[in-house]
N, C-alpha and C positions, 0 to 999 in steps of 0.2 A: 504758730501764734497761740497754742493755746494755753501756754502761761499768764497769755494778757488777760486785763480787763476788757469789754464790750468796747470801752470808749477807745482802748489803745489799741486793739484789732481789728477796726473800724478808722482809723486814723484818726480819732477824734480828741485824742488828751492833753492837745494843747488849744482848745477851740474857744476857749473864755477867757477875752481881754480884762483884765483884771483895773478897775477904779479906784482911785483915790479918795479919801474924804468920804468911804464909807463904812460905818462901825459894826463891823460885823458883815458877813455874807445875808443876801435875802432867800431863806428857803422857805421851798413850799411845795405842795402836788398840785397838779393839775386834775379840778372835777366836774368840767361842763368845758367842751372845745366846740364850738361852731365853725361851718365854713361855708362862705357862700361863692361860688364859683360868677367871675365876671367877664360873661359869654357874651358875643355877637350868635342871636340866635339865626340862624341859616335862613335864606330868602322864602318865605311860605308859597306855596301851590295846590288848590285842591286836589289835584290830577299826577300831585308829586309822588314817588313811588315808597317814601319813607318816613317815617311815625315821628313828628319830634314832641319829646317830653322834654319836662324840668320834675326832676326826682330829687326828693327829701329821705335821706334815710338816718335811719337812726345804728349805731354803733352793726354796722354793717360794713364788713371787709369788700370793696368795691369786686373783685372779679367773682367771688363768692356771690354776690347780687345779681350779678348781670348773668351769671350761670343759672340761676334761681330766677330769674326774671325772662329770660332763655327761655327755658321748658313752660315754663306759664304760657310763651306765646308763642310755643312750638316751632322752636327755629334753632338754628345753631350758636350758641355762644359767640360766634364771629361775622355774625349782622346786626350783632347790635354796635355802635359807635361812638367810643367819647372822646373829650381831649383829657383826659388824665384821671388817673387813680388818685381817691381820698382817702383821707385817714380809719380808719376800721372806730376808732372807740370815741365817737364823733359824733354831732350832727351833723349830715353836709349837706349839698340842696347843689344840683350840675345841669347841663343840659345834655341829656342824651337822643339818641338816631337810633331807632329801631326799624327793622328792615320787615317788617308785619302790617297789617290792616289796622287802621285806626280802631274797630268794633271790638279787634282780637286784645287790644292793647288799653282798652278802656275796662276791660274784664278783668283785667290782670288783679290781683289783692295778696300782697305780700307784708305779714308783718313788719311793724314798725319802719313804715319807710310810705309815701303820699308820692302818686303816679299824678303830675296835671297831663292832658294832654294838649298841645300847642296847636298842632297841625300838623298839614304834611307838606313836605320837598321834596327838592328833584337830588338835594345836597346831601353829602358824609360831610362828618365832622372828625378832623385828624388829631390824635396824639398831639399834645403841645400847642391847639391851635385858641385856646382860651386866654384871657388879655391879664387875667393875673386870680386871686383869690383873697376876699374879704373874712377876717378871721375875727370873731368876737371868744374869748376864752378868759374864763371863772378860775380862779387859782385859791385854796384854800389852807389854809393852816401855817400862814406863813409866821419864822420864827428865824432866831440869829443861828452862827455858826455853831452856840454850845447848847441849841435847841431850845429857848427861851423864848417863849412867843412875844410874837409883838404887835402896836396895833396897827391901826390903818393909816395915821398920819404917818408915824415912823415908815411903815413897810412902802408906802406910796414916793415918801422920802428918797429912800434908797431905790427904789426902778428908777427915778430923776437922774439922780446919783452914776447909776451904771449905766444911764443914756448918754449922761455929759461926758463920761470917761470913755464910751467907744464912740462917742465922736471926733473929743478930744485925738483918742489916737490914731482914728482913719476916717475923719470928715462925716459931715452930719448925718447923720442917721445911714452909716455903713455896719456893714458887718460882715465876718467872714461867712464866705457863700460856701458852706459844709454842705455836703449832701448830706440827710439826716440818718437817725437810726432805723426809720420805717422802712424806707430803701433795702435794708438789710434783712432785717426782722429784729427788734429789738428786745422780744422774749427766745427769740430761738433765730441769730444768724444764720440761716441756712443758706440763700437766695447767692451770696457772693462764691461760696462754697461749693453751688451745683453749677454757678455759670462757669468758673476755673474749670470745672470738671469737661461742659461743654466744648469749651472751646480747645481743650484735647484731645476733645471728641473721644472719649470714654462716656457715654452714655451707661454705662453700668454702673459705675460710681456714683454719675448725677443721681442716679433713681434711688440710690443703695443711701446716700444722703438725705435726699430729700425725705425718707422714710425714715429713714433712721436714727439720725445727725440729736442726741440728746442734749437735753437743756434741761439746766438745775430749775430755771421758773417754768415748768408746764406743770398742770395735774399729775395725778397718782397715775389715771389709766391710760395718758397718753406718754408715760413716760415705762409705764409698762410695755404698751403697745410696741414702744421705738425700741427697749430693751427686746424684746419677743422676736423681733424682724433681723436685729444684729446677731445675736446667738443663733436664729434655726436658719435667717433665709428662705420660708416656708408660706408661701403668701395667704395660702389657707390658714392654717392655724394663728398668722397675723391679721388675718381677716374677719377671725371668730372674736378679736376682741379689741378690734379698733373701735373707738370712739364714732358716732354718728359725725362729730362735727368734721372730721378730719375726711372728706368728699373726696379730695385731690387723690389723698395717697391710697387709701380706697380702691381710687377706679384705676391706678397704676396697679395695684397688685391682685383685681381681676382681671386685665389683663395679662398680665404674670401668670394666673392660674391658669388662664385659657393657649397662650404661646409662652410659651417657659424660654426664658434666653433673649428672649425679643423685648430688652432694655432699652433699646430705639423707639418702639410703638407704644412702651409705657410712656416713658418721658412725654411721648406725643399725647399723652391722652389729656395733659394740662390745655389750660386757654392757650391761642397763640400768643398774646399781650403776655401772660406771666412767663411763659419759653421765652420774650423777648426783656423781660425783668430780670431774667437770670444773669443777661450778656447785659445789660445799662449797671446791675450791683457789680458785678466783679470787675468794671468800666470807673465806676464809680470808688470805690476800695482804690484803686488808685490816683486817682484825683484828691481825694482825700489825704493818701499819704503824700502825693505832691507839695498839698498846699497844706499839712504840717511840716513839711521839709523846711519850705519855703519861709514859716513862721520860723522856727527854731535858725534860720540861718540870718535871720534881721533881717533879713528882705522887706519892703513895704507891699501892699496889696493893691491900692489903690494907686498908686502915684508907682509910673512904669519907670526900671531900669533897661539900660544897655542889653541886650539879647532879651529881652522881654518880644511876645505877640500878643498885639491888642487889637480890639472889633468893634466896629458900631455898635453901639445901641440903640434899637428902633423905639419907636413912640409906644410901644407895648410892651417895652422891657426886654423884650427877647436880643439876642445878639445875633450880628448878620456877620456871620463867620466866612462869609461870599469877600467879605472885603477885607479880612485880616491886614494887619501889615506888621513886620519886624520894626522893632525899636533901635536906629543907629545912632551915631553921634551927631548926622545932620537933621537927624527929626524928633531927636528926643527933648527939646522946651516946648514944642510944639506938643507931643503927644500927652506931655504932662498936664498942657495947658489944659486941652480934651478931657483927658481923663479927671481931672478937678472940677471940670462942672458939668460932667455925666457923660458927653456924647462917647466915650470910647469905655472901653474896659480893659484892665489888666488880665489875661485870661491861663487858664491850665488845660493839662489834655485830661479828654476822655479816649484812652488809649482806641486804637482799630489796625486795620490794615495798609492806609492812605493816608498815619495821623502825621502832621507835624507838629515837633518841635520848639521849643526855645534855644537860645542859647547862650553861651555865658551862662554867668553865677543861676539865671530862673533854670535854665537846662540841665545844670545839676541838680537842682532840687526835684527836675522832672524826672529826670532818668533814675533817681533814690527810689520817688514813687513804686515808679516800674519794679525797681528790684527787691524793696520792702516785700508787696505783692505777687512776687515770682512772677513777673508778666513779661518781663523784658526779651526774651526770645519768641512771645506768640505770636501766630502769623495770625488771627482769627478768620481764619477760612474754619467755615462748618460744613464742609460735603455735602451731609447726611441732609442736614436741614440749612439750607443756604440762602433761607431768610434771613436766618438768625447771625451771617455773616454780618461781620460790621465795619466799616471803612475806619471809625474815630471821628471825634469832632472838641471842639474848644468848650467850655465854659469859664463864666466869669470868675474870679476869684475871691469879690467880694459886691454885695450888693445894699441893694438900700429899700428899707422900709420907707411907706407912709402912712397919711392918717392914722397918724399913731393915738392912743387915748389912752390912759391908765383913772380909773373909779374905786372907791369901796363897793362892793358886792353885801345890799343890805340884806336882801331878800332871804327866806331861811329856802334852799334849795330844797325841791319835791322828793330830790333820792339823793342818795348819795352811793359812791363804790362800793363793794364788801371791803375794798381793805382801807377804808375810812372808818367802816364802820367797825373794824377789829381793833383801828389802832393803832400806831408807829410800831415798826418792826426794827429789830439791827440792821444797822444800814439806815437806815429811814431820814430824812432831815425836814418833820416837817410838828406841828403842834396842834391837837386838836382846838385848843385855846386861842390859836394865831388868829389873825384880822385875814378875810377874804378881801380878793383883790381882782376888778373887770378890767382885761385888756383889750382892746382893740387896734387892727393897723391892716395894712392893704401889702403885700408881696407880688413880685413877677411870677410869670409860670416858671415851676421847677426850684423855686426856694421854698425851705423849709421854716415852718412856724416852727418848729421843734426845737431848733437854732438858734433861732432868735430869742424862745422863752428861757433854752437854758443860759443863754447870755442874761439875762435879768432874774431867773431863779437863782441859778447856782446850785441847784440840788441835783443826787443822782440822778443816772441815766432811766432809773425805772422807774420815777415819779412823777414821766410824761404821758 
């Protein structure tokens, strides 16, 4: 794949339903993304033996934090406990589980980023177990397709415009359930890249990747660094001139320095959560290319065919994949009905070891997935690490926002990005002169605000 674009080696370039009755494309960057995570915070106990916070942090890459917030409270990276990873170039605000003394945890003082502490439980808080995520997001310099800025009646216009056309073509406030580009990495796809590798169980690759794996958008010195590592393979003299910020790869290739060959205990030196990010992205990479199969073959999303599998959906949005059922010719007016006023879902795989299938016309569009992605013969057994084994499971293949809001944005913003303040670049779609524009809307867990904005921006993949 590597002739493709990001969005077409990610499966993503067919993911924006195109509207009618509107003149011109809306583009714009995104320069203010909030996110407020909506928890059931865990039962309190004085006597309970774990620390619950709600942390605020500012353009902080979530495992990056919880590493950094780790050492502050002298424990290991894997006692602290959230339900999901947020965006890095963000404000986000979540509830976390730390496995420390409240005194130890109130000391804590990490830039940019506001520790409350709650109290304590006897509770962990699991991956995936938060009820959804409130997203308020600033969009600036919005302008038409031939870069012409426009103002805020117009531009507010058109998000109306491309709301009515993706309801129009998959019921109200639907949209394809993309896994987004953060999943991946969006400046530097490595993540789908070293989980293929994993699940070959080639740990030498993984590492060889994750360190090295170059990208036209990084700095000068980490793209030295990744050149330095590919040429010698010398974890010393890739060491003498890696970047401070780059912690992960770092502590793989002291490792390297210290057991040479022991490409298994590198890999291991990441968080356990981002080793299990490796096997969800290359999980994911296929889903994605499923459900552009499935787009490109006229299939609908919402409203289930013949060999279609669909799933509850519980009062938190999540899917109870416990009660799948196949779609035949005696249950499919029925499933339809379901599926049109939310209780079911049309769904795709996230491949594993245990997954099922569709069949008929959606099973081909799954099994393309598969073979787009080279996955179609994996067994995903990991030996090595048999955590990281994974059974498979279903997700939806299209979902639905609410409390949705779109505003002008009058405020004149405190900062602004460097590359706002440089300018449109080639490539770029966006105008300093445009009208600023406040969205707001509420998602389940596991959908992407990324998705949804570039269904209403329209601009590249890098001006999220």
């Amino acid at each position: 794949m590597t002739n493709l674009s990001i969005e077409e080696s990610l499966g993503l370039s067919n993911w924006i339903v195109e509207s009618e009755g509107v003149g011109g494309l809306l583009k714009t960057r995104v320069e203010d993304f909030r996110v407020e995570e909506i928890s059931n915070i865990p039962a309190m106990d004085d006597r309970g033996r774990f620390t619950v916070t709600r942390v605020t942090m500012t353009n902080w890459e979530s495992n990056r934090y919880l590493r950094r917030l780790a050492g502050a409270c002298g424990i290991s990276r894997n006692r602290i406990f959230s339900s999901g990873i947020k965006d890095k170039r963000a404000i986000t605000s979540q509830i976390l589980v730390i496995d420390a003394p409240r005194k130890k945890v109130e000391q804590v003082d990490i830039p940019d980023s506001e520790i409350e502490v709650l109290g304590r439980t006897h509770q962990k808080i699991s991956m995936g177990g938060h009820q959804g995520n409130r997203f308020t997001i600033t969009v600036r310099g919005c302008c038409d397709s031939s870069g012409s800025p426009i103002d805020a009646k117009e531009a507010m216009h058109r998000v109306k415009e491309i709301r009515r056309g993706l309801s129009g073509e998959m019921g109200n406030d639907a949209f394809p359930n993309w896994i987004g580009p953060q999943r991946f990495g969006s400046i530097r796809p490595v993540t789908p890249e070293v989980g293929r590798a994993i699940v070959e169980n080639d740990f030498e690759k993984a590492v060889d990747l994750y360190v090295g794996m170059a990208s036209s958008r990084e700095g000068s010195e980490a793209k030295a660094f990744r050149k330095e590592w590919r040429e010698n393979k010398d974890p010393s003299s890739s060491l003498e001139i890696a970047p401070a910020r780059l912690g992960y790869e770092k502590d793989m290739l002291r490792h390297l320095s210290e057991k040479p060959d022991d490409y298994l205990g590198a890999f291991r030196t990441l968080p356990n959560s981002l080793q299990l990010l490796m096997i969800h992205s290359v999980q994911s990479l296929a889903f994605n290319h499923s459900l552009s199969a499935r787009i490109n073959s006229g299939l609908p999303l919402v409203e289930p065919v013949l060999g279609d599998l669909v799933a509850p959906i519980q009062e938190s949005g999540r899917l109870d994949v416990g009660k799948m059922s196949s779609v035949s010719p005696s249950n499919l007016e029925r499933c339809k009905r379901n599926c049109k006023i939310g209780r079911l879902a049309v769904t795709g795989p996230l491949p594993g070891s245990e997954a099922v299938f569709a069949e008929g016309a959606p099973g081909k569009c799954e099994m393309s997935g598969l073979e787009i992605t080279g996955l179609s013969e994996t067994s995903w057994a990991i030996p090595r690490i048999p955590r990281l084994s994974s059974k498979g499971t279903r997700r939806p293949l299209s979902v639905t926002f609410r409390d949705f809001s779109v505003e002008q944005a009058t405020e004149v913003a405190d900062s602004l990005s460097e590359r706002w303040e440089e300018g449109p670049k080639q490539g770029d779609r966006w105008h300093p002169d445009g009208a600023s524009l406040r969205v707001s809307f509420t998602l389940p867990p596991g959908t992407y605000a990324t998705v949804l904005m570039r269904e209403l921006m329209r601009s590249p993949l890098h001006q999220y």
